[in-house]
N, C-alpha and C positions, 0 to 999 in steps of 0.2 A: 338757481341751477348750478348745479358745479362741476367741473370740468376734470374729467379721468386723469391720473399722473403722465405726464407726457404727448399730452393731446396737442400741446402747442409747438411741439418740436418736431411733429410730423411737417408741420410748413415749414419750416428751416430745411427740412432736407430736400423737399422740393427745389428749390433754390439752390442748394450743395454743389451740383455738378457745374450748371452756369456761373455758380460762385469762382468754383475750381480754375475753369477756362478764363475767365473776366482776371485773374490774378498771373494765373500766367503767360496772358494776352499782355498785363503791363512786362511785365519779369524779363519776357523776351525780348520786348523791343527797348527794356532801359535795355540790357546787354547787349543788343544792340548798338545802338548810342555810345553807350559809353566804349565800345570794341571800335568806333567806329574812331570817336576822338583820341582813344590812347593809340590808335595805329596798329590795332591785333588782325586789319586784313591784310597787313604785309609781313605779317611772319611768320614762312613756312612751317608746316608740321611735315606735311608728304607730298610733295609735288604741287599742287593745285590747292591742297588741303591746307587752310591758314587755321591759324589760333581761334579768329574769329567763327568759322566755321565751326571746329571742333565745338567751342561753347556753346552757340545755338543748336547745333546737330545734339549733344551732351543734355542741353535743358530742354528743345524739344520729346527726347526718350522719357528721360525722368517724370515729365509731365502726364506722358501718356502713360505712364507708370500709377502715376498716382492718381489717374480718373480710372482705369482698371481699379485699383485698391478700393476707391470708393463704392465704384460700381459692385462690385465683388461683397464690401459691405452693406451695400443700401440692398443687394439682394438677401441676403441676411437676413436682416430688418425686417424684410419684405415677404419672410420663408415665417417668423413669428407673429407679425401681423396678417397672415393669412388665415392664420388660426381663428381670428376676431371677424374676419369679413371685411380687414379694412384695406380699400384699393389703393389710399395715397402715399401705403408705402411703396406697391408697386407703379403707380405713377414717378415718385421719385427717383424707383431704379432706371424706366425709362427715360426719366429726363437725362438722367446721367449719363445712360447711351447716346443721348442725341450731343448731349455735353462732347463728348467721347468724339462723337462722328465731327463735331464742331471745329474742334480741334486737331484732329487730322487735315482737315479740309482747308484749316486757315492757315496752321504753321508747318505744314509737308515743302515748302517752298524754305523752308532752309537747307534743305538738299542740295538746289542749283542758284536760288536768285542772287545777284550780288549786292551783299549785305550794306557793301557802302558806295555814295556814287561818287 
């Protein structure tokens, strides 16, 4: 039996968006960490507004930046494999959305929580 070109990289994208969040789930919290030990929540940008903040506020956008990008590609993907009948590219788009939702949901608290205790 042999296997169409690409048939194996359909499961890799599945897995894409939770890859995505899983990476910038560490990302965040080393900058964190490390924000927390060089002292960036004591140095003002605006008021209230620390260094520290900036940074997580800064790589929380970028993030969601780029599970949109994927998203936006995995529908793509998902718009040519339709042609075929095959649903696990559209499975992968919505994983990506939940990816997406995931990620709002976990790192929206660099908004207000404080970053170091």
């Amino acid at each position: 039996m042999m296997r169409k070109p690409g048939e194996g990289t359909v499961l890799l994208l599945l897995v894409a968006g939770f890859t995505l969040w899983g990476i910038a789930f560490v990302q965040l919290y080393t900058f964190q960490a490390i924000g927390c030990r060089l002292g960036w929540d004591g140095i003002g940008i605006a008021g209230a507004f620390t260094l520290q903040r900036a940074v997580l506020v800064l790589s929380f956008i970028l993030w969601l930046a780029a599970h949109l990008a994927l998203w936006q590609w995995l529908r793509g993907r998902e718009e040519m494999g339709a042609q075929e009948g095959d649903t696990l590219h559209r499975a992968a788009a919505d994983l990506a959305v939940a990816a997406f939702g995931a990620a709002v949901f976990c790192f929206f608290a660099v908004f207000w929580l404080s970053p170091c205790l």
